[in-house]
Each structure stands twice: as structure tokens, then as C-alpha cells.
N, C-alpha and C positions, 0 to 999 in steps of 0.2 A: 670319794671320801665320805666321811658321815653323813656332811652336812650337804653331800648332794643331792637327797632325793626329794629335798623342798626348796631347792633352795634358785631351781630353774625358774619356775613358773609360781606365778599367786595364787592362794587356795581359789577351790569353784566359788566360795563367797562373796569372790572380791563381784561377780557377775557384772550389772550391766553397767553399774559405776567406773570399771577395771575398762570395759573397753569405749565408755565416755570418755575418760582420763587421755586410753590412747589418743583416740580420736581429736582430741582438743588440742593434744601434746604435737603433733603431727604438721599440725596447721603451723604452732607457734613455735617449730623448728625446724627452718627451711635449710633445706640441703643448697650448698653449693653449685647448682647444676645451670645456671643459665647464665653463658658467657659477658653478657652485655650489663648484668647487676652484681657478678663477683668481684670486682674490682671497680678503684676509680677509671673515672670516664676522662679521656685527653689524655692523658699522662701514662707516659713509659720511663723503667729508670733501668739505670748502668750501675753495675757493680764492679767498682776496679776497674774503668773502661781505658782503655790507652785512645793516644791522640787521634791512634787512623780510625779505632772503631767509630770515635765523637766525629770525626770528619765526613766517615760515612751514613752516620746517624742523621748530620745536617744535610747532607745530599738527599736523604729520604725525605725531608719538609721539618724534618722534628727542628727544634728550638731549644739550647741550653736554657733550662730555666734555673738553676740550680744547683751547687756541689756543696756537700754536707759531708763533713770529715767524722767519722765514729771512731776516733782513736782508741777508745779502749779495745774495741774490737779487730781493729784494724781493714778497717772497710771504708771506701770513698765510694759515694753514693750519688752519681749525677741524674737527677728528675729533666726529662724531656719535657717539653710541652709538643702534643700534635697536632699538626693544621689543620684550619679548618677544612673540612669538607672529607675529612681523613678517618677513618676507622681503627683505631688503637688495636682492634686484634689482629685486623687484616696486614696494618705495617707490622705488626708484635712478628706474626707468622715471616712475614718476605723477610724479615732482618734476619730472622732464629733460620730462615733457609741458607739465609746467604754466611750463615755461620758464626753471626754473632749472639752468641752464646749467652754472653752475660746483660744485652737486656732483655726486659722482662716486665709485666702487667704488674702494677700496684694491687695487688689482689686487698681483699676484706677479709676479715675475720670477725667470729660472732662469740657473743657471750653465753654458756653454756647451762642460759637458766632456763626451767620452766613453768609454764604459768598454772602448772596444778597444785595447790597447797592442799595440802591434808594434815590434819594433829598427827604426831605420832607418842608411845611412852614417855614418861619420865625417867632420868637419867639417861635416853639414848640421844644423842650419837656418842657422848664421850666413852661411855662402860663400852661400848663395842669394840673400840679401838684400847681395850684395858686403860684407860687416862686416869691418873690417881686425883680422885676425888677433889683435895684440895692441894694448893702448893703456894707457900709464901713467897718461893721466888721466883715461880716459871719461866724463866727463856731471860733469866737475868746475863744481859751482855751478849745476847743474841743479834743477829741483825739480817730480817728476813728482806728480801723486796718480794713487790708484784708489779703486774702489769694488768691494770685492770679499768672499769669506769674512773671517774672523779670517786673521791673518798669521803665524805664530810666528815669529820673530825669533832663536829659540834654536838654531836649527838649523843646523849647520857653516856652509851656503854664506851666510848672512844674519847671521851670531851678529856680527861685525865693522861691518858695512853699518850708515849711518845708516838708519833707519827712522822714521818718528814716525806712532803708530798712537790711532783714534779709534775709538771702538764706537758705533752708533746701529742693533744687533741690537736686535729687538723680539720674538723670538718666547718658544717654553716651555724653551729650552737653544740654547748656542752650536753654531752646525755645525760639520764638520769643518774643518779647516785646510787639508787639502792642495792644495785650489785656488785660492786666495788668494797660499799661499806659493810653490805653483809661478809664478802667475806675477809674485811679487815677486821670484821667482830668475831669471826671466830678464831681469826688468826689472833689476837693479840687485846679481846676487849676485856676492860676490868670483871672482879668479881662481884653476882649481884645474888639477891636472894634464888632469881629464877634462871640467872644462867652464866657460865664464865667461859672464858675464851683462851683457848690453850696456854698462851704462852703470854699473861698479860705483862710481863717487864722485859718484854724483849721490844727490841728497836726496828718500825715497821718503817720500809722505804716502797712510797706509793707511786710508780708510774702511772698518769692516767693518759690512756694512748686513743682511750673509744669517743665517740663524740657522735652525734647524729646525725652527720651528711644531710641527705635531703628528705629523711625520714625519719621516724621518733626510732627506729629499730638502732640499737646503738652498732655502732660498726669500727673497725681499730684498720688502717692500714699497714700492709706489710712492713713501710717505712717507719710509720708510727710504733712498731713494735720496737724497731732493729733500735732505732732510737733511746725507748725505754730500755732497753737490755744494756746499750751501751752508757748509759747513764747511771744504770744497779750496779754495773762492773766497775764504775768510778766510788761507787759509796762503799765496796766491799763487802758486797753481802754475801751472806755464807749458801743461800737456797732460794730461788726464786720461783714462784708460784703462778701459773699462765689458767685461769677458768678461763679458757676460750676457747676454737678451732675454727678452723677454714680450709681452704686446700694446700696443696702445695705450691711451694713460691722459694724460686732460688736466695732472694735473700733473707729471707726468714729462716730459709735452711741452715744459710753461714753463719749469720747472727747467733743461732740458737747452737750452731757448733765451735763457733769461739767463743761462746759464753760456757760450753763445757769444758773444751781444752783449757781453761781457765782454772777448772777446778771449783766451778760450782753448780752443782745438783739443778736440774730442772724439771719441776714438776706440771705436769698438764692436766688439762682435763680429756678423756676417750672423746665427746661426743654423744650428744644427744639425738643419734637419726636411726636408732633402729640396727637391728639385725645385717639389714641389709644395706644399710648406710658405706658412703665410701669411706675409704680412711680416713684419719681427722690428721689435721697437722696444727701445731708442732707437736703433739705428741707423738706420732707417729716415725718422726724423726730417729734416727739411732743414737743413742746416748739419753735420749728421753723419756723418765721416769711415767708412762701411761698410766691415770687412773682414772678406771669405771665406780658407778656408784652402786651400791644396795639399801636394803632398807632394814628394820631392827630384826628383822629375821631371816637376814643373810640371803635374801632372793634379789636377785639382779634386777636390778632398774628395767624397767619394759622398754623402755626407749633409748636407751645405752647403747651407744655401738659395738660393735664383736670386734674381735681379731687379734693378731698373732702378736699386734704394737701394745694391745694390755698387760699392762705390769703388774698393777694391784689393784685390787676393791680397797674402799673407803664409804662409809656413812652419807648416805646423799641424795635419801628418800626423806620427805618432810622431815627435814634438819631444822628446828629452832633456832629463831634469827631476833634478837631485838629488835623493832622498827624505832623509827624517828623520836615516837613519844616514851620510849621505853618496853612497851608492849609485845610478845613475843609473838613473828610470823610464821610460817613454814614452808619452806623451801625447799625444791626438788629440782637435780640436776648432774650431772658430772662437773660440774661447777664447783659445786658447795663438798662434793668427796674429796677434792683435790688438795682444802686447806688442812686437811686430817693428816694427808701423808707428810705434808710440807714440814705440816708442828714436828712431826716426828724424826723429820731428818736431820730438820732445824736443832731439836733437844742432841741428837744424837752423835752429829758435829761440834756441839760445844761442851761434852761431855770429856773429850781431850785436849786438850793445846796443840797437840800432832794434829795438820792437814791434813784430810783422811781423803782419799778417791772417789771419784763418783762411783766406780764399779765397787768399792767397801759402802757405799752407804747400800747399792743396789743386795749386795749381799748379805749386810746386815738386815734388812728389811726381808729378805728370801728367809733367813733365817729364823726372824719370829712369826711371821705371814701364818697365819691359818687357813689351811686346804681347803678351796669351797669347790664345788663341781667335781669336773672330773679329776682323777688323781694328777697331782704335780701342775705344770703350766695349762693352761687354755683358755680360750679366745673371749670366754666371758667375765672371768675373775682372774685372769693372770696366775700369778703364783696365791693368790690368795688376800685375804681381808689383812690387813696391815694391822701391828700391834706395838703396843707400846713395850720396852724391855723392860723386862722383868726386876732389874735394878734400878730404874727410874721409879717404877709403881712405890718402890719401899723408901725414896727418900721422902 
């Protein structure tokens, strides 16, 4: 397409700051990869487990600690505790050999910021995504969720904003806020002189699922998601927004697929680990809207993951965030790309009274998507940079 032959790699100018950035981004986005810190520690759970599997679960050492009913979803979730002196992967393996299928490691999930800030222009990320300048009533009767840190609510761009917030943290202390509320700020923060948030009259429903475990790095459990999901599905919300990934995890799988069978849109973040990074989940999931980030000149995030689960680019190169005091920060991530498509699905489901299909929002969005890279789909920008319709810009 046109706009591929810059749009891969950053000019030579970016030079030794470009692969500082890498460098630093690399550290502060750790992959998935070492069995004994991807999940919690003890603890194995059962998805829909019938009586003989729980019987043979307790002949292993485990302990019912727990059965937690997610009726919206339709999932009964029983947490094992395992014995001492017992290795959670080693029993995870003997069970999965002996065929029990459905338990499975509480795996983690991470938040998809990074710690590089850089300024970028004025007016972007909104004009990227076509977003009409101003609107008295954006996302009036909308009603978004997320799953994300704790939210604070108190803070100038949000202090006014409906918000309605839920906690299903589980860890040793609450994480920090600040990525939760950044991207409650762009989802739905008032208008200010220096910056406005897509959709500020719509009704934001806040899962916070992440919490600190035994380290300041914030972390969400597969349960703590399932939980938050089945909790969005009770409030009816029309699009639910995930800045996060981790690996794969059967019930995160199901969760994230009775929240589409549902009939409401889920949007993710690709992943922050590079080229060569593994797949990210839940975007990666089938039925889930994948997005990578770029920056105001449509060149793909360095640190973004590839692959054939990217759906669409979004804004997500020092993206403009009010902080605490009102003051704008700058944020970098497949995190902060993600609330771009969300607004957009969001506006574009409340634009009928007809319940429209995940696969009509996926199409609708194919259809205004502008081509970046190679022609049509690929692994970097999906179907392309996502855009506002052309009939929303003019109301």
C-alpha cells in the first residue's frame, strides 16, 4: 500500500535513542517464558469439573479450597489448593496425562504498558483515527467495560465521568492506578483545554482484576479475569476493552468465548514483546478483535508483537494521558492502541438499536481500516489503522 514504505521501520534519525528505547522497553516487558513465575504458586483450578474428576483431584493431595459460580458465563470454577511439598506443574502435568483435561495453572497476565515516554504532535492520536474534533454528546447511552488496574476516579479528567467500578484483585496489595485510569481517560475522560477522551458521556463499567502479588509488577489472574468478564456480562455492556496479555489458559479461553457468544465485541491488546514474541492471549483467541500500536506516522511500534491474530493498528506511540495533577504524560504500548478501537466499536453499536454481530462490527471496522504495510491483511498492522465513519465525523 502507500503508506508501506515508511511505515515498517523508524527513520536512521531516530539512531541511538531508537535502540536505547528498544533496549530499555525489552527489560520492562518480560515474556511469559519461565514456568514457575507465570502463574500463581499452590493453586490449580477446575472448569466444570464433575464429581469423579474432584474425587480424583483429592486422591492427588489437592484440597477443595473453593467453588465460585460465574453464571453469566456459565462456568463453575473450583480453585484446588496443593500440598505441601508438591509442585503445581508437576501435579498440573500427571492430572492433564491422566486426562483431566479441564484443570489447569492460574496463569498471570501483564499490563501492556511501556516505560518509554516520549512527546509526540498535537492533535494526535485522535486525527489518526479520523475522531471529530469536538462532540457534545459522545457515547451518550453507551456502556463500555474493561478489565484493567484499580481506576481512580478522583482525578480532574474522570472526577465528573460516570464510572461504576468493581474489584475482583486477589493479590498481597492493590497495584498502582495509573494504567487502569489512563486508559479510563481515554476511554471516557471529560473535555479539557489539552485533551478529551473519546467518548465522555458514555457509562464506563471498571473491572480491576490486577493487584501486586508479591511484586510492585501488577499481575491479573486467569480467575480474576474470568470473574471480571462475568461481572461486564451482568452490567450489559455493549464492548469490553482487555490492555493486557499473557499466555494461554483454558479458562480464559472459555470466558473470553462466552463473553463473545454473547454478543459482545472484545477487544485486546497484541502484546508488547517484539517480532519474535509468542502469541499474546486473549487476543489471540478466535473471535478477538487484536490490536497493535503505531505512532503518528503510521510506523509500527518496535516492540509490538506480529502475527496472523493482529486485527488492526490503533494510536499507541506516546499517546497523551492526563496524570493525577491534571498534567499530560506520554504513554507507549499496545495497551493505550486498544482504547482507540474500543471507542470505536462502542460509537458504532450504539449508532442502531439493532444488535449488530461481532463479525458486522469486525466488518465494519475492515471496511473503514486504512491499508498500512503490505497490501490487505498482515502480521503487523492487520487489516490496517482503524477509522472513525465517515458519518459519525459529520455529526
Amino acid at each position: 500500500s502507500q503508506h508501506g514504505s515508511d511505515s515498517r521501520t523508524h527513520d536512521s534519525h531516530d539512531g541511538i535513542i531508537s535502540h536505547i528505547g528498544k533496549f530499555l522497553e525489552s527489560i520492562f516487558s518480560p515474556q511469559w517464558i519461565d514456568e514457575h513465575s507465570n502463574h500463581e504458586r499452590d493453586i490449580l483450578l477446575g472448569v466444570n469439573v464433575d464429581q469423579a474428576t474432584i474425587s480424583e483431584a483429592k486422591n492427588s493431595g489437592l484440597k477443595v479450597w473453593q467453588q465460585i459460580e460465574l453464571k453469566n458465563l456459565g462456568l463453575t470454577v473450583t480453585t484446588f489448593q496443593v500440598p505441601d511439598k508438591e509442585d503445581e506443574n508437576e501435579l498440573h502435568n500427571r492430572l492433564q496425562a491422566q486426562g483431566h483435561k479441564k484443570i489447569m495453572l492460574n496463569h498471570y497476565y501483564r499490563l501492556d504498558s511501556s516505560s518509554i515516554k516520549e512527546h509526540a504532535s498535537s492533535g494526535y492520536p485522535n486525527s489518526s483515527i479520523g475522531w471529530p474534533v469536538s462532540c457534545a454528546s459522545c457515547g451518550l447511552g453507551i456502556r463500555i467495560g474493561m478489565v484493567d488496574s484499580y481506576v481512580n476516579a478522583m482525578v480532574p479528567i474522570l472526577g465528573q465521568q460516570r464510572i461504576v467500578r468493581e474489584s475482583f484483585e486477589n493479590g498481597v496489595k492493590s497495584s498502582n492506578s495509573d494504567h487502569g485510569t489512563a486508559i479510563a481517560s481515554i476511554l471516557v475522560g471529560s473535555h479539557s483545554s489539552s485533551f478529551s477522551g473519546l467518548l465522555p458521556d458514555a457509562i464506563l463499567y471498571s473491572a480491576a482484576a490486577f493487584s501486586a502479588q508479591n511484586s510492585d509488577s501488577p499481575l491479573a489472574t486467569s480467575l480474576a479475569i474470568a470473574r471480571s468478564l462475568d461481572w461486564l456480562i451482568a452490567q450489559k455492556v455493549q464492548v469490553i476493552n482487555l490492555s493486557f496479555s499473557g499466555p494461554d489458559n483454558d479458562l480464559l479461553k472459555m470466558a473470553v468465548s462466552k463473553t463473545i457468544e454473547r454478543g459482545v465485541p472484545v477487544i485486546a491488546a497484541a502484546g508488547n514483546h517484539g517480532k519474535e514474541g509468542l502469541a499474546a492471549y486473549p487476543a489471540a483467541y478466535p473471535g478477538v478483535i487484536g490490536i497493535t500500536a503505531i505512532d503518528q506516522f503510521n510506523r509500527s511500534y518496535r516492540q509490538a508483537n506480529q502475527g496472523d491474530y493482529i486485527s488492526f493498528a490503533a494510536p499507541g506511540v506516546r499517546v497523551p494521558v492526563p496524570d493525577a495533577d491534571g498534567k499530560l504524560s506520554y504513554k507507549t504500548g499496545t495497551s493505550y492502541a486498544t482504547p482507540y478501537c474500543t471507542a470505536l466499536v462502542a460509537q458504532f453499536l450504539n449508532q442502531s438499536r439493532k444488535k449488530k454481530s461481532v463479525q458486522k462490527v469486525v466488518k465494519h471496522l475492515k471496511k473503514n481500516a486504512i491499508d498500512l504495510g503490505a497490501p490487505g491483511k498482515d502480521p503487523l498492522f492487520g487489516w490496517g489503522l482503524v477509522q472513525c465513519d465517515k458519518a459519525y465525523q459529520q455529526d
